[in-house]
C-alpha positions, 0 to 999 in steps of 0.5 A: 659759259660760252657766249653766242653773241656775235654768230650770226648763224647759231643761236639758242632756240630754248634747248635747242642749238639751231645753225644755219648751213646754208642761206639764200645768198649764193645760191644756198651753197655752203656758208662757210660762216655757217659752219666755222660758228656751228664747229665753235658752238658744238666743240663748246657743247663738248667742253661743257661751257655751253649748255644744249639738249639737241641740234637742229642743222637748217638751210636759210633759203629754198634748200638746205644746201646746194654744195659748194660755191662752184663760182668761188671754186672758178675763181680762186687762183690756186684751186687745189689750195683753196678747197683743201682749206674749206674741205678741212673747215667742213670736215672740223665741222663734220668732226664736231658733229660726230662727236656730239653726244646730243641728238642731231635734227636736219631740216631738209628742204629743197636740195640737199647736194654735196656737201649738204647731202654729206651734212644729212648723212651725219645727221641722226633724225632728218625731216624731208619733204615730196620735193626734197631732192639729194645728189652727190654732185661730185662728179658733174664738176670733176671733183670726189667726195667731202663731208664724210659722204664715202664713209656715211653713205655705205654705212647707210644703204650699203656699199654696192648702192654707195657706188651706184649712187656716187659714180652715177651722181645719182638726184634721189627723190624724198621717197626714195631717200626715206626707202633707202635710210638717208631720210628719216621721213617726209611731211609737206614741203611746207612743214618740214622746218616746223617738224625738224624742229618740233622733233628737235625740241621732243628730243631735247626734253628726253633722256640726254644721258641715255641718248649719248649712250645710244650713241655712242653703242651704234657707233662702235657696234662696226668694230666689235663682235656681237659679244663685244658688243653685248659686254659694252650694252651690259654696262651701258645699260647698268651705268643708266640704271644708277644714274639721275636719268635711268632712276627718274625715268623708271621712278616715273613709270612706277608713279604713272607721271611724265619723266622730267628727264630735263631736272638733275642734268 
């Protein structure tokens, strides 16, 4: 199995595969640390040789993640080569993301801009709070999207409100990002990381199989028909039937007791 020994910003939380995006030094921009140990950890979720139930993506500091360290940007004495490699780095990250077949929890506080803004598209449940503030932040410093932002955004709010939001570089608030399906609810401020991870840990406790079904249905729905589209949920939903999660779930129901969906996976 693999180890965590050694990863500063990944760690196991019980069953849940807790990494840090961003942290309190520059400014909570992205830390690239951050997301090359969360790459390695998520491709040995994959791999089967580290054993998680959900992931839980946070930012160590007051935001999740301000974006890119425009600094390092200013500084960097070939610019278009130095941000092609760290785009390349986020988007392995952002692949690894994607292709996790475990639930993904975001804790949202404070800003969530650029690249952190892309990370919460990617996310499947995320946690904000009255003051947490997303904005594209693209185009204040002249540069175009990364992190996945102009493929998730139209496929969340539709790709007239992408436009709007990405041309305009728009800063929505924590209400509005919940009306428009970026958010998927507000609690307080204060308890956004408490919540994120009470959810991240209920998720970890349910029907993993059943939830890489889930998944894997919704991301394919965009290229199928309806008929496709009901052929593929038929055998899903067979597969889940004649397997250790789908028969523990109805047997616990039968027997009116708490489905241990956690034993046999």
């Amino acid at each position: 199995m693999t180890s965590l020994d050694g990863f500063s910003h990944v760690r196991l939380e019980g069953d849940v595969l807790r990494i840090a995006i961003a942290t309190a030094d520059n400014g909570t921009s992205l830390d690239f640390d951050g997301v090359s140990q969360g790459t390695t950890a998520l491709q040995a979720l994959a791999a089967g040789t580290l054993a998680a139930r959900s992931v839980l993506l946070i930012g160590e500091g007051a935001n999740f993640c301000a974006g890119g360290n425009v600094r390092a940007f200013a500084a960097a004495e070939n610019r278009g080569e130095f941000v092609d490699y760290l785009a390349r780095t986020l988007h392995d990250f952002v692949r690894a993301i994607d292709a996790t077949e475990i639930p993904v929890v975001a804790a949202v506080q404070g800003w969530a801009a650029g690249a952190g803004m892309s990370l919460v598209c990617a996310s499947d449940v995320s946690i904000g709070g009255p003051s947490t503030k997303l904005r594209p932040a693209y185009p204040s410093i002249g540069y175009t999207p990364d992190g996945g932002m102009s493929w998730t955004l139209p496929r969340i709010v539709g790709i007239a409100k992408a436009r709007e939001i990405l041309l305009t570089d728009a800063i929505i608030g924590g209400d509005e990002a919940v009306r428009l399906g970026i958010l998927s609810r507000l609690v307080g401020d204060d308890e956004i990381r408490e919540e994120a991870l009470r959810v991240a840990r209920t998720l970890a406790a349910g029907p993993t199989a059943a939830y890489a079904g889930i998944k894997r249905l919704l991301a394919q729905s965009g290229q199928r028909s309806l008929s496709e589209q009901l052929d593929a949920e038929t055998a899903s939903i067979s597969a889940a039937a004649a397997g250790p999660t789908g028969r523990e779930g109805v047997d616990a129901f039968v027997e009116k007791r708490r489905a241990d969906f956690a034993a046999g996976q």
